[in-house]
MIVO-469246 format. One record per atom (N, C-alpha, C, O): residue in one letter; x, y, z. Coordinates in steps of 0.02 Angstrom, whole numbers, plus 50000, padded with zeros to 5 digits. Layout:
% residues N
AXYZ;...
//
This chain:
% residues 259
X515245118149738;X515535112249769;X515955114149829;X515935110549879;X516335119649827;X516675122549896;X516375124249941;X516645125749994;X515745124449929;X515085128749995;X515055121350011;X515275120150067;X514855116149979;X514745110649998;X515275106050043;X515105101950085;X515705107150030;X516385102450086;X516515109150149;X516615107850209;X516505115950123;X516655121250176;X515875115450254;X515865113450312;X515455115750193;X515075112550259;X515225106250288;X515215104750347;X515385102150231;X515625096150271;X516065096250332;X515995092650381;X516575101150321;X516985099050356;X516815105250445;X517155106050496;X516225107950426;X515915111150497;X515265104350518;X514655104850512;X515685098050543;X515155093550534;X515115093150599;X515015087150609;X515135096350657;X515115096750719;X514425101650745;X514515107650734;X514015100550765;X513425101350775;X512845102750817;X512505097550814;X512565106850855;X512215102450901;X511415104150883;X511315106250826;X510925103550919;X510245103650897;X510225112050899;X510155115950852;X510345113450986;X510075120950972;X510565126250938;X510485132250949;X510945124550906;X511375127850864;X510925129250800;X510785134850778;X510725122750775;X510455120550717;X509815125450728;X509685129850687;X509395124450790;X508835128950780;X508865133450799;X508325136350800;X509545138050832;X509415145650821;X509605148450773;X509525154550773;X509975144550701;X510085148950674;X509535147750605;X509355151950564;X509345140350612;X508525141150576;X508075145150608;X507755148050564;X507905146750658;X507425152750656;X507465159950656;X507005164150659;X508345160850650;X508575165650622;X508265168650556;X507885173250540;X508695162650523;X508445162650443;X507745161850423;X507735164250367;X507175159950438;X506545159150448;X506285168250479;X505875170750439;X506375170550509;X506265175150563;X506355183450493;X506035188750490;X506915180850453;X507175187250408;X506935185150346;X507285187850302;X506445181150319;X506025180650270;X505285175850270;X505045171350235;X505115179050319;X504545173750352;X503885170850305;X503695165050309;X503615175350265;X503205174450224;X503075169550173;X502595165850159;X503895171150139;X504085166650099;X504215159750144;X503795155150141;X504575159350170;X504725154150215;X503935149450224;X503865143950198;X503535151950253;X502995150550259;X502575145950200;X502245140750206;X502715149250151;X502315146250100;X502765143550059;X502545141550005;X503335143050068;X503755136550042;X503725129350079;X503735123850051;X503685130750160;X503725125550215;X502945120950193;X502915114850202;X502345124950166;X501785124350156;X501905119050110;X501775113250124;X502125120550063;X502205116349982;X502465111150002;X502195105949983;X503055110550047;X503555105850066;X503275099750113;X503455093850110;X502745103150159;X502065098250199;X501695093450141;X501495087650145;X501695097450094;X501135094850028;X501485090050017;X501285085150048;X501895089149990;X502475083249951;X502665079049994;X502875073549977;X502635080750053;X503055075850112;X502505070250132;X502615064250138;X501665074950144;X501145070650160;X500955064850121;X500485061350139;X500055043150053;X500185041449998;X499815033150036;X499775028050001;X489374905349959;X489164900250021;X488834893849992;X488554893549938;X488894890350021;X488714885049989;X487964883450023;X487884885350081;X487364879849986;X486604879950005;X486624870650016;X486834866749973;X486364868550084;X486344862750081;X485704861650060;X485284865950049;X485634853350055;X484794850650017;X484764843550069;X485124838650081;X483974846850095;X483764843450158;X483214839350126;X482694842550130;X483134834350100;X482624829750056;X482294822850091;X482574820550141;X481924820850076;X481434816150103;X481554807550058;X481114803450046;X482064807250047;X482324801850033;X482264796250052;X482064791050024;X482564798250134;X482584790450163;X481924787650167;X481864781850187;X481344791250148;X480744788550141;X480524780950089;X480084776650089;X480974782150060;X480844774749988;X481124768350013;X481004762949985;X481464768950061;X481724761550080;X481104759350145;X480824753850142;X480984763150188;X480394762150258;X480034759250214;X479994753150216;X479604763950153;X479094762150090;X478994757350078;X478404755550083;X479494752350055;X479824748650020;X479674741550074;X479324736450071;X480094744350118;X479834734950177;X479224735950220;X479034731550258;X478884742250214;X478234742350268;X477894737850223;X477494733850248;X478034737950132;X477434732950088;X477614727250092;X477204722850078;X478054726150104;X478544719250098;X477854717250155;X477264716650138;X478134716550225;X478024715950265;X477204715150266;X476964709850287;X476904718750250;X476164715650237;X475784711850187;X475194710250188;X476394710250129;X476144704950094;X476364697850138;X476124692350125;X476774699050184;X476934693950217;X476674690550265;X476714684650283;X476314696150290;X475914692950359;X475094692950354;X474694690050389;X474994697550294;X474174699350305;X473914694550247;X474314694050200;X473474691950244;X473014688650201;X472664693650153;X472304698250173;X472754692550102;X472544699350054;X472114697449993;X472164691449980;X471724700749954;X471344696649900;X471794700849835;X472184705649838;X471554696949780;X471854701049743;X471894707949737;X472414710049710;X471374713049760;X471224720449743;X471474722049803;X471494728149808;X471754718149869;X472254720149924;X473044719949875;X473434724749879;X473184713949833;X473964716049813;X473854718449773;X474394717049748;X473514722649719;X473414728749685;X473684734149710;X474074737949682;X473444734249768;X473344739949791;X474054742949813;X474314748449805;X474324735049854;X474784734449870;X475214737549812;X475374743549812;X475344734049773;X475704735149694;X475704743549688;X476224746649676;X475104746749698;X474964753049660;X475524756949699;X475954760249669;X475504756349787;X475664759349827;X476364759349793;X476594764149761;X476684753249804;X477524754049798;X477534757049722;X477974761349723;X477294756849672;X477214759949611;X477374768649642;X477874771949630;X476874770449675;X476954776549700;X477574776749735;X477864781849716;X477924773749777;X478344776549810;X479104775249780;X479634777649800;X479004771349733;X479744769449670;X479574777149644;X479984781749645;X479084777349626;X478954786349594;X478904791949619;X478924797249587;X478834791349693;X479344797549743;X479914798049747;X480254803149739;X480064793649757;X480784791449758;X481364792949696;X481934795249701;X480974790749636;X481384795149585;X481294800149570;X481684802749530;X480724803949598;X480724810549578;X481204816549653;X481404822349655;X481194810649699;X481774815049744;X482264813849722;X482644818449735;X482524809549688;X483164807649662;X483364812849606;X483904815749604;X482874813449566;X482884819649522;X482984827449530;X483274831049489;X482674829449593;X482574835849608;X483144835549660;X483324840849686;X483444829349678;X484374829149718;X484744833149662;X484904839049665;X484854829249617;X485354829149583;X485214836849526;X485704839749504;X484554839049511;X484394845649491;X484704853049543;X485004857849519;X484544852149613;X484824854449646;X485774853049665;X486194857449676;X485804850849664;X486514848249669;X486844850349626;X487374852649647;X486724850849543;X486834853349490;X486804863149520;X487244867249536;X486284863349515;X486094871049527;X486664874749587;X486854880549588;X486784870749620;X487414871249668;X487894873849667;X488094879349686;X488214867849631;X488944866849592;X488874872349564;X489194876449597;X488514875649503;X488674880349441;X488574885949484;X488934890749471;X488084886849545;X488244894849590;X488764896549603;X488984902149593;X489204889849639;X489764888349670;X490364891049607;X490784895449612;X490264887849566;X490754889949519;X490594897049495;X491074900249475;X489984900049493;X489874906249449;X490254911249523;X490674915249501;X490184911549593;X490484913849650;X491114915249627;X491354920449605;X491394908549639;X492184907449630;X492504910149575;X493054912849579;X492074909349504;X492484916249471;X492424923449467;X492804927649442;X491924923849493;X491814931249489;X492394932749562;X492794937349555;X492394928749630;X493174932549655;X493684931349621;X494134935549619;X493734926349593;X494444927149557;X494474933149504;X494994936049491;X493834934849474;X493964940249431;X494014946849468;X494354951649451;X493584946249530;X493674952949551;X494414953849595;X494584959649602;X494834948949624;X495304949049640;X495794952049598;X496174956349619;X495794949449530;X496354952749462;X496024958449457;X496434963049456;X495484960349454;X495204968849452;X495784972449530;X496174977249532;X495614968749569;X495864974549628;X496724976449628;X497014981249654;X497004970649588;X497674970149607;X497944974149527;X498504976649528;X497634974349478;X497974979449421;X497764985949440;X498094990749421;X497184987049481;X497164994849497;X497554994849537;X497964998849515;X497824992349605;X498294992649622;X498994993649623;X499354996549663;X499124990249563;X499814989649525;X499684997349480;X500065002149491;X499204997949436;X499045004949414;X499145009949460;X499655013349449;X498755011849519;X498945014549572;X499715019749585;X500005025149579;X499715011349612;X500405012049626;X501135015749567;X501605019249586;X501005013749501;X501375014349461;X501205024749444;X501565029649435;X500695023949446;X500555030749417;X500855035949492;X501185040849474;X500795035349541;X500875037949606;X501835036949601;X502195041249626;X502075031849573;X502705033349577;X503045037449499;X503645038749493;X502775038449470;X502835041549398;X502975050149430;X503415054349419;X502385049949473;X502205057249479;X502555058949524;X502675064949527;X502755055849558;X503085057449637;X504135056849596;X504625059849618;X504115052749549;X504635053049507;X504975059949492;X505495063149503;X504285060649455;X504635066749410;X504295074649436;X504495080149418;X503695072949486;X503475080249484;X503795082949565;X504155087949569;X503575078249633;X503765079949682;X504275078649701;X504425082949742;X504735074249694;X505355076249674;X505945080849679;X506365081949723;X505845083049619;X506125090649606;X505765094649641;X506115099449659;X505095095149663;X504865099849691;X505355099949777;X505625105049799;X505375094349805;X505665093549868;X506305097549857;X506415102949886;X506905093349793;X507295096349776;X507405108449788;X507695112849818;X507005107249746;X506835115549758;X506715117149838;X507175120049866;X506355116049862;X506325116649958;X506815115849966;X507055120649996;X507265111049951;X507875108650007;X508425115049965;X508905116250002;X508445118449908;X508815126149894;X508515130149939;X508795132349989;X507845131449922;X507755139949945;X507865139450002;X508225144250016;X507735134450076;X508075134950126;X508875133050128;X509055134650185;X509265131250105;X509815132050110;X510175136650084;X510775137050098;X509715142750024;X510035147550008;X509855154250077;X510195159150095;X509175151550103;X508885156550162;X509225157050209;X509055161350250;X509825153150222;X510375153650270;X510725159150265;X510975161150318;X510825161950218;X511165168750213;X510965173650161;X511315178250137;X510415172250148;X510345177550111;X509335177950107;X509035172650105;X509075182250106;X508195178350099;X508085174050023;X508245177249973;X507985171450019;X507895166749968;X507095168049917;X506505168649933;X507345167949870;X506645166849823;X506135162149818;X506365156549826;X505595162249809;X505185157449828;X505265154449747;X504995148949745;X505485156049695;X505695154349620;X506035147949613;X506035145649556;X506295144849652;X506805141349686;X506705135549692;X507045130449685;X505985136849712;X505555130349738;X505805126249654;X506155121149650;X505555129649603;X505525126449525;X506395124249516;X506405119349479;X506895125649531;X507415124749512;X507445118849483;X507755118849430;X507165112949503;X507505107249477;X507155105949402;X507165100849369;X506905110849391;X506685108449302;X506885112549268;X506635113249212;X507365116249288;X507815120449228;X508495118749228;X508885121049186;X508715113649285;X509425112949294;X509605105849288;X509615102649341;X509765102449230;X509755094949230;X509355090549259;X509545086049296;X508685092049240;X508215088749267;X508205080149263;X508055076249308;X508345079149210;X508335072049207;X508975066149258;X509005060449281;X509385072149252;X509935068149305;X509705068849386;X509665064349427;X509555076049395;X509295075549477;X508575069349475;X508505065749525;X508085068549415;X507595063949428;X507875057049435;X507575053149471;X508515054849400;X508815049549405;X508895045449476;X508755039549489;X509205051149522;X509605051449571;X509265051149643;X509435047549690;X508555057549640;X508035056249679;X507765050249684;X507735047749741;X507485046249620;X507225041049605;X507635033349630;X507245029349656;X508245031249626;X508705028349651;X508755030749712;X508705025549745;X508825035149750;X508675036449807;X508085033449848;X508295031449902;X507545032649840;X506825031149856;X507115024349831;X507295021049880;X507215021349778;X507015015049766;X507565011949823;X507365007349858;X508265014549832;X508665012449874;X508175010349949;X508035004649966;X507985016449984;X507475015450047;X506975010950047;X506625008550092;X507005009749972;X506185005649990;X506624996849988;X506504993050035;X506934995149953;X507244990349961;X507454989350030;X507064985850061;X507894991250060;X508244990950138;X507664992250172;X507724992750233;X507034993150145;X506254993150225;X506004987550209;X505594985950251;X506104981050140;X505654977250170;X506254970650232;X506064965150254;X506764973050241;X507184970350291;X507024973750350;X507374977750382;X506354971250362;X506254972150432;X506074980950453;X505984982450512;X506054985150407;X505884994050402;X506774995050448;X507184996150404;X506934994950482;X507384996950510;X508024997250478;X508395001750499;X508224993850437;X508774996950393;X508765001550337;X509215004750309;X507845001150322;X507515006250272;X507835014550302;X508115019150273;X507615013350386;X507675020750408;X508125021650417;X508105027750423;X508915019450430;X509615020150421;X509775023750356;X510095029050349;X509485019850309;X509705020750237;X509335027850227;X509675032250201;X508785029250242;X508645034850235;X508945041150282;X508795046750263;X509205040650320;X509685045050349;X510045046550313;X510115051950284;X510455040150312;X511015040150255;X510915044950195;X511245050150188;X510595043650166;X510255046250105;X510045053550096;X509755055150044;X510225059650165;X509685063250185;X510055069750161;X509765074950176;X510555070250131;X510965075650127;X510715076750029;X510755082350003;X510535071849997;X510675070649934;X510265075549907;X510455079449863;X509845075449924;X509465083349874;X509855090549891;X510075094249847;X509915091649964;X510295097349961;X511055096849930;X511335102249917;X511465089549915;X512055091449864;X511925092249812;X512385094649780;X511185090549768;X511265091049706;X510825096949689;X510695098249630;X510545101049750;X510205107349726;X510935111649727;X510955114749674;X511455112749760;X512155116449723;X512505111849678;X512845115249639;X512565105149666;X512695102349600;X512325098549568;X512335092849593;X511965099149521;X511555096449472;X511665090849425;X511255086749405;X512505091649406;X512815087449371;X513075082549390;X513285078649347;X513155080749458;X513535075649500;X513255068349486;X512685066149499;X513645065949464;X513405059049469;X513005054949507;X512975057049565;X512655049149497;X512315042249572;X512745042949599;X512725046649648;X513625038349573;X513765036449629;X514225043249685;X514295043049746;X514485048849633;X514615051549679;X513955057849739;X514025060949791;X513775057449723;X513205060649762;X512935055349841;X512805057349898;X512935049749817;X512655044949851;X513335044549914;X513245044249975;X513995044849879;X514435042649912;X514615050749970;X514795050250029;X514555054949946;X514715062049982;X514015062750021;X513985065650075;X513465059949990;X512835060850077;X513175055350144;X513305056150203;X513235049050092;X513675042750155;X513905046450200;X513705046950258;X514455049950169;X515165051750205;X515025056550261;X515285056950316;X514345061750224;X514405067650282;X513715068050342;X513475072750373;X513555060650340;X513045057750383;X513435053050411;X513185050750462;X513895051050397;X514235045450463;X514505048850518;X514945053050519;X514095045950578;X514145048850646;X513525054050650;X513465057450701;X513145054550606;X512775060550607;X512145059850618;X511775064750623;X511885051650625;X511325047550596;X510865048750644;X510325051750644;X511265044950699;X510895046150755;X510645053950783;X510095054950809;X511025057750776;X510845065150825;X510495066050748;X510125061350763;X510325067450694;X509875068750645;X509195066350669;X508675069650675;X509345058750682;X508665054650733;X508465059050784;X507905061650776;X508905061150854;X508485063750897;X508275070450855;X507705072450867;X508645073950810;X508465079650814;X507665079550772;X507195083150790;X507635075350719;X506775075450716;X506265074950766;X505755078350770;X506515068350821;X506095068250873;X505935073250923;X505495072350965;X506345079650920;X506325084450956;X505865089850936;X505655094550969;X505755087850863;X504965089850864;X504495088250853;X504125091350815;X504255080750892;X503805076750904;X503135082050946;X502555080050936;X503175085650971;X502725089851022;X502485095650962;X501885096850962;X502855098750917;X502555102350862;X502195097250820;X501705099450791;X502305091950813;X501905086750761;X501335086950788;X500855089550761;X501295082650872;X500475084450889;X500245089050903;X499635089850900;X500635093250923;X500055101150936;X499985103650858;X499705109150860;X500165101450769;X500015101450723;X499465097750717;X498965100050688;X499475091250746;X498665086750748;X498285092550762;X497965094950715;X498255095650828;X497515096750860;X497385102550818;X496775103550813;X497715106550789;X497785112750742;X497685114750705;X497565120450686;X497725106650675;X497595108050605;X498125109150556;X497975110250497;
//
């Protein structure tokens, strides 16, 4: 805890301070360094058918006979005939009426068999989702985590001394369940304050940015005091923390083309 305020209170800073004496420390155990920074990349990198029918045919039908019993002189085997005709076309007529409403039927039940199968496949997409999601924060809970935890020691022990790459594991031999507590409330803190717009998310995560390296030298420290000693030794610090990631915006893409 005295290494920890000895630093607080060297809270004066500047970038290339910060990176000559990280590639100091980098420079006098490089290997290791290397394949811890490696691990640390790992964890960081998450219709409807219309019906066109011949209908309006039964009414034309209907007064073209009219109409010639009216005007034409006919014998009886003329209104027979007459008779037979509209006979026939009352019996087109209901059989379009039939094969409407068969189709129309056949419709509807596509229509409905559609509509539930998205609604079913919609509840399929959104419990794998929710599954997903739940299992990805379980693991990122309890496994990467502590793994970050461990990175954020062996480089802060690599400051003065070369550091073990053993280190990386620290957080599952040393009160693991309280540093998972604390990580975990951490993240859930950030994710709350990002859906306000992401921008108070990334404050809060500044804020927030000291907390694994206090609890990789104290393990036992409480939420709130842990939470409250990253606050304290990130105010004023937020911003130059900001430029200083962006200052290695030019290693990020020459990492694109690289590989």
């Amino acid at each position: 805890m005295s290494r920890l305020k000895n630093e607080e209170e060297k809270i004066m800073w500047t970038r290339k301070q910060l990176k000559e004496r990280g590639k100091k420390a980098f420079a006098a155990n490089y290997w290791k360094c290397l394949l811890v920074a490696l691990i640390f990349a790992m964890i960081a990198g998450g219709g409807g058918s219309g019906y066109s029918g011949g209908g309006g045919r039964s009414g034309a039908g209907a007064f073209g006979t009219a109409a010639e019993v009216e005007t034409v002189e006919g014998t009886d085997a003329d209104t027979d005939e007459d008779a037979n005709d509209e006979a026939d076309d009352n019996e087109v007529t209901y059989q379009g009426d039939v094969e409407f409403a068969q189709n129309f039927s056949d419709s509807a039940a596509q229509k409905g068999v559609k509509v539930a199968a998205l609604i079913i496949g919609g509840i399929v997409v959104v419990v794998i989702v929710l599954l997903v999601f739940v299992i990805a924060s379980v693991v990122s809970a309890f496994v990467l985590n502590p793994f970050e935890l461990g990175c954020c020691r062996f480089f802060y022990r690599n400051l003065d001394e070369p550091a073990k790459v053993s280190n990386v594991a620290y957080a599952f031999d040393n009160n693991y369940m309280n540093l998972v507590k604390n990580l975990f409330f951490r993240d859930l803190y950030v994710m709350i304050w990002s859906l306000l717009f992401i921008i108070p998310g990334i404050v809060k995560a500044y804020e927030y940015r000291m907390i694994p390296y206090i609890l990789q030298d104290n393990p036992n420290m409480s939420k709130d005091e842990v939470f409250a000693l990253s606050r304290k030794m990130m105010t004023g610090n937020k911003w130059k923390a900001f430029v200083l990631d962006l200052s290695f915006m030019g290693w990020h893409i020459l990492s694109l083309f690289t590989c």
